[in-house]
N, C-alpha and C positions, 0 to 999 in steps of 0.2 A: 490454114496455118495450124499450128501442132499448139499443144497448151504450153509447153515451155521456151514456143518462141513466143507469145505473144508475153508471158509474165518473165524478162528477160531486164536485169538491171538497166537503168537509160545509160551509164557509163558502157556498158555493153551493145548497146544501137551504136552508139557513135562508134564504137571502135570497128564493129562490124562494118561500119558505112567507109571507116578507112579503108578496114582491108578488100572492101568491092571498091574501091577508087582504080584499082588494077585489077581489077578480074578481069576475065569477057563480058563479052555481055553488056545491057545499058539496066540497070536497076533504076528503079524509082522510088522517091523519101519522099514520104506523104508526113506533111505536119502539121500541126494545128497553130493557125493564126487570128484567130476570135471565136470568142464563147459568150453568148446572149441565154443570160440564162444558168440555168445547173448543168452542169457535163460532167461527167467520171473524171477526165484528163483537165490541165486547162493550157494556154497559149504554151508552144514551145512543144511540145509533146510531139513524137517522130515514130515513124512506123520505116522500115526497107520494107520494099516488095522487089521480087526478082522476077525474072523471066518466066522461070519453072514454077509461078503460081506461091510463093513460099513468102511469107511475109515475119519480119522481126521487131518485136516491140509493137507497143499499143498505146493505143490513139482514144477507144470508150472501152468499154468492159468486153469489148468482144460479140457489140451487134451491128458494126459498120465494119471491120475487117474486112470480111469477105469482098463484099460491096465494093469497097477499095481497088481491091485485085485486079476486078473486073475494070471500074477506073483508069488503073495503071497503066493497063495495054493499050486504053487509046492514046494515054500522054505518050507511051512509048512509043506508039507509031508515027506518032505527030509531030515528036520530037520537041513539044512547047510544054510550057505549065500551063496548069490549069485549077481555077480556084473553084472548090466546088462547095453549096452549102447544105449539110444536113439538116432539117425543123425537125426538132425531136419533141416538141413539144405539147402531140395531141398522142393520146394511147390508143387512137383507131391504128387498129393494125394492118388500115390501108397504106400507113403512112410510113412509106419506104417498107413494106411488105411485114414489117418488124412490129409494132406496137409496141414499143421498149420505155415509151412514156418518161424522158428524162429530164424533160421539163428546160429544154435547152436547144438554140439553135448555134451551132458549129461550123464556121469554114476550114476547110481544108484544104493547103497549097499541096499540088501536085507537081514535081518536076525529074524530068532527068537529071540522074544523080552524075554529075560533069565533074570538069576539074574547079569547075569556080567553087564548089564548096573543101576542097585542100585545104587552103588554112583554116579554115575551123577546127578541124579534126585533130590536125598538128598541132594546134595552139592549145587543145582539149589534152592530149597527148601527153605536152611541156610542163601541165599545170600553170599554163596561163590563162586568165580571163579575157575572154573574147566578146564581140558582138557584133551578130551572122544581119545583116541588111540588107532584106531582098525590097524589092518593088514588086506593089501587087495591082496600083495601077499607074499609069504612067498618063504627064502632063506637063513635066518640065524638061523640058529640053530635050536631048535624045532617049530618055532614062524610060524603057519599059517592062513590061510584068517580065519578072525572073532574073532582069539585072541584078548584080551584086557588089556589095563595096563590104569595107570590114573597118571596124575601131577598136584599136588594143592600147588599152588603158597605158601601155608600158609606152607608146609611141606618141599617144595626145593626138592622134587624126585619123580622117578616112580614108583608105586607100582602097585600089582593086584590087582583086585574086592574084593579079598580077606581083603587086603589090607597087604601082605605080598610085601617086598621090590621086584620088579620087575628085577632080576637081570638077567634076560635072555634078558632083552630086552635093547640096544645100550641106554648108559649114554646119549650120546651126546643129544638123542630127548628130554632131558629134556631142553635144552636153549630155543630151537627150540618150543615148547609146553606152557611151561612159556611165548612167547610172544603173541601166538595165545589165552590162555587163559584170558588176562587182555583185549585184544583186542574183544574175543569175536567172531571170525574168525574162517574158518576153510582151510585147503589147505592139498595135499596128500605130502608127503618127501617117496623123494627114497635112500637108504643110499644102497653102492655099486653097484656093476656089474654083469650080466650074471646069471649065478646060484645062487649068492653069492648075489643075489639083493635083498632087501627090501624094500618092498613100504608100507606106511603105512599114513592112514587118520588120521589126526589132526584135534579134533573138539574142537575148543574152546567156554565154554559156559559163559558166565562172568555173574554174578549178576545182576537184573534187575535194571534199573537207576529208580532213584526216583523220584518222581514228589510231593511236598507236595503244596496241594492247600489252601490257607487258604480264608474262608468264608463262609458260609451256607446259600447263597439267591439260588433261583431255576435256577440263571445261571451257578451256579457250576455244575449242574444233566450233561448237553451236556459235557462240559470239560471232567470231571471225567469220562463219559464211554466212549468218542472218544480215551481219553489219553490212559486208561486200553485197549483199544481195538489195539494201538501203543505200546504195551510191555510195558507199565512204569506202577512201582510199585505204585498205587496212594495212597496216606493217604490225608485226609479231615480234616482240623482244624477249630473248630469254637469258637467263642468268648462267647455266650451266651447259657446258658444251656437248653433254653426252646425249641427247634428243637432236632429231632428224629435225629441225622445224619446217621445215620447206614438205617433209613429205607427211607430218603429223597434218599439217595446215594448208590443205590445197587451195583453198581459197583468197589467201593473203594475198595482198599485188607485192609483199617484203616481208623476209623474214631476217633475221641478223641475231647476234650471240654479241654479248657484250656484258661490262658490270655494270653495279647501280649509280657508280661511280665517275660513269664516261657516258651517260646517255647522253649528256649535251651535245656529246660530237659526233653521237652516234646518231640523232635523228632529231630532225626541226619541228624544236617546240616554239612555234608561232602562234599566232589569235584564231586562226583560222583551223588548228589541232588541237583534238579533245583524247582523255586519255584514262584507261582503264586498267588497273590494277589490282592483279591475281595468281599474283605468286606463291600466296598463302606461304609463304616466308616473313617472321615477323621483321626480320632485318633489312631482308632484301625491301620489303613492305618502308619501313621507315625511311631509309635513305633515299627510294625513289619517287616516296612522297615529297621529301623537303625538297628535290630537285626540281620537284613539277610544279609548286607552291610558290618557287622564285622564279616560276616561267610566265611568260603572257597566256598561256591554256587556257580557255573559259571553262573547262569541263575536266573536275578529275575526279574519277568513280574508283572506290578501294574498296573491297570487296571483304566482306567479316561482318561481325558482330558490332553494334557502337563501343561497346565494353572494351573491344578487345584497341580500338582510334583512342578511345581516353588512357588505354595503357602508352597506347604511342607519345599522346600528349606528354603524359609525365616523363616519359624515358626523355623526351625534346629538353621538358623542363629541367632536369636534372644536368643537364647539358648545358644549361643558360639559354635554350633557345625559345623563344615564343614565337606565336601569330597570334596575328590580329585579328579582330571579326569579317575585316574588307579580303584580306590572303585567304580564310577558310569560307570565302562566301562560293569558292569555286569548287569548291571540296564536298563530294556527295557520298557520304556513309551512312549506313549502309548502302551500296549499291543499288540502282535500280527503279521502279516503280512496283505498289504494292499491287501486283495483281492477282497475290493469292497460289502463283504455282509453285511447284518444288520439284521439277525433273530437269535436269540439266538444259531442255532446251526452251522450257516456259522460265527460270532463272534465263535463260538468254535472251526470252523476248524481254523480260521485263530491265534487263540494262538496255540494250541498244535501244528499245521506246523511251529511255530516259533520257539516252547520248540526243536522239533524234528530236523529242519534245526541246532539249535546253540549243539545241544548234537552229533549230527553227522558232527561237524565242517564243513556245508556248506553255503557259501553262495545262500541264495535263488534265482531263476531264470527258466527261461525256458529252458526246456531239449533241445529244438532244439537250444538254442547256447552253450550246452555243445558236446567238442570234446572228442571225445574217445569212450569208453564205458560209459553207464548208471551207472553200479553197479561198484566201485571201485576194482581194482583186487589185491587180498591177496600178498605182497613180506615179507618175511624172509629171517633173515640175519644167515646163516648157520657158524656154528663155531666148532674147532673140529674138528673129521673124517668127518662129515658130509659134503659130497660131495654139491653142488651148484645142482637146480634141472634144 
């Protein structure tokens, strides 16, 4: 596989995996369903491989890929899944020919890519939260490796691809599903014992977060493709009609012309949309400030000087207008994290690792003095039959 299929957004795998829903051909979506251990990727992580040997999106850093490939064509002959597990955890480099030493052991569900996975994709699509339910082993009832049911938070239950009520398959994983799908998570649930066991992968896919930028000088271009290239949905607003934005900005999934006046109706500012500001207009600047400030946004970055946010203040004040310490605790000026750079595309890393730290509720820091693991690990709270895992 090429270097830019494998380092390819994950909102880009899935869409990809739609539009092979109609191809020729039978593709195979290799994903990961347990990680023991350190791994690059963790549960949820989706590779396509196709026919012609070609695979999209990444699963480790690019020393099982290949391996995969190879994988793929037996599921595709055999027409079943297959769950295979990687021990990455010795650095002889007998071990799977690689010695990559990741300190981690990895399954991986293999399946042809059917129509049972449609609503996923569509539901990813609508910007709805979804949660993809395979079985990985089977012990109740007819229910075996590669079945599928789905729970959309918007319906309150499980149903099949079909989208007929799912009544074979255990009420209970709908609590359990429902929380992984808002979260956007994935982790396996085993419900019983021995024969009577059921193990089943929970993929939660939740709606892409939003990122709306507003301004249309040439330092939105870095923003806008770093941000799309970190999963956020971006839209581009600008203030003046005489800029192409659609062809300044090829990377936006939206672009629109409006004033500072009508964003409300021009684009949903929800909880779940964070939002950047860089008009370097100080008017435009103030007014779409105070808009953003009486919105639910968790995130709004204005881009300048502090000096130039305390002139704003006053111009507010003079106005009779205040906020409070709770309204400006969402308010980040200057722009960004300090990482020291100053070329238009190191200012871009250093906002969207800002947007990215405060939507993934971290504080920023050096991974050598974070204890634990790197990647957070998946807990739900099991209710119901549903046994503790």
């Amino acid at each position: 596989m090429t270097r830019s299929n494998w380092s390819v957004p994950e909102t880009e795998v899935v869409q990809r995996i739609h539009g092979r829903l109609d191809a020729a051909g039978t593709d195979v979506l290799a994903t990961i369903v347990d990680v023991e251990g350190n791994a690059y990727r963790r549960p949820g992580a989706k590779m396509l491989l196709d026919e012609a040997g070609e695979g999209v999106g990444s699963i480790t850093a690019g020393c099982l890929e290949d391996d995969l490939l190879a994988v793929a064509e037996s599921v595709r002959e055999a027409g079943r899944p297959e769950l295979i597990t990687y021990d990455l955890m010795e650095d002889d480099e007998d071990v799977w020919g690689l010695g990559v030493g990741c300190n981690g052991i990895i399954d991986v569900l293999l399946e042809p890519l059917t129509e049972t996975y449609r609503p996923a994709v569509e539901a990813f699509d609508e910007g709805r939260d979804v949660a993809v339910l395979t079985v990985l082993e089977g012990g109740i009832g007819p229910l075996e490796r590669g079945d599928r049911a789905y729970y959309r938070p918007d319906e309150g239950s499980l149903s099949r691809p079909d989208g007929d009520p799912a009544t074979d398959w255990p009420a209970d994983l709908s609590t359990l599903a429902a929380d992984l799908a808002g979260r956007g998570q994935a982790d396996v649930l085993e419900i019983g014992a021995g024969e009577d066991r059921l193990e089943v992968f929970v993929d939660g896919l939740a709606a892409s977060t939003g990122l709306v930028i507003f301004g249309s000088g040439h330092d939105v271009g870095p923003v806008t493709e770093l941000a799309a290239k970190n999963d956020f949905r971006v839209t581009v607003v600008g203030f003046r009609g005489s800029v192409d934005l659609a062809e300044r900005f090829p990377d936006a999934d939206r672009t629109l012309t409006t004033s500072p006046g009508a964003i409300d109706d021009a684009v949903d500012l929800d909880e779940r949309t964070y939002a950047v500001v860089m008009t370097h207009n100080f008017v435009d600047d103030r007014l779409t400030i105070e808009r953003l400030l009486d919105s639910p946004v968790p995130y709004v970055g204005l881009m300048g000087p502090r000096e130039r946010f305390e002139e704003m203040l006053e111009a507010f004040e003079n106005e009779g207008q205040t906020f409070d310490e709770e309204t400006l605790s969402s308010l980040y000026t200057p722009i960004g994290l300090d990482l020291g750079g100053g070329s238009p595309y190191q200012i871009a890393h250093s906002i969207v690792a800002e947007v990215l730290a405060v939507s993934k509720d971290r504080t920023p820091r050096h991974l050598r003095r974070r204890e634990g693991y790197i990647h957070d690990r998946v807990t739900v709270e099991p209710k119901g039959d549903v046994p503790p895992q």
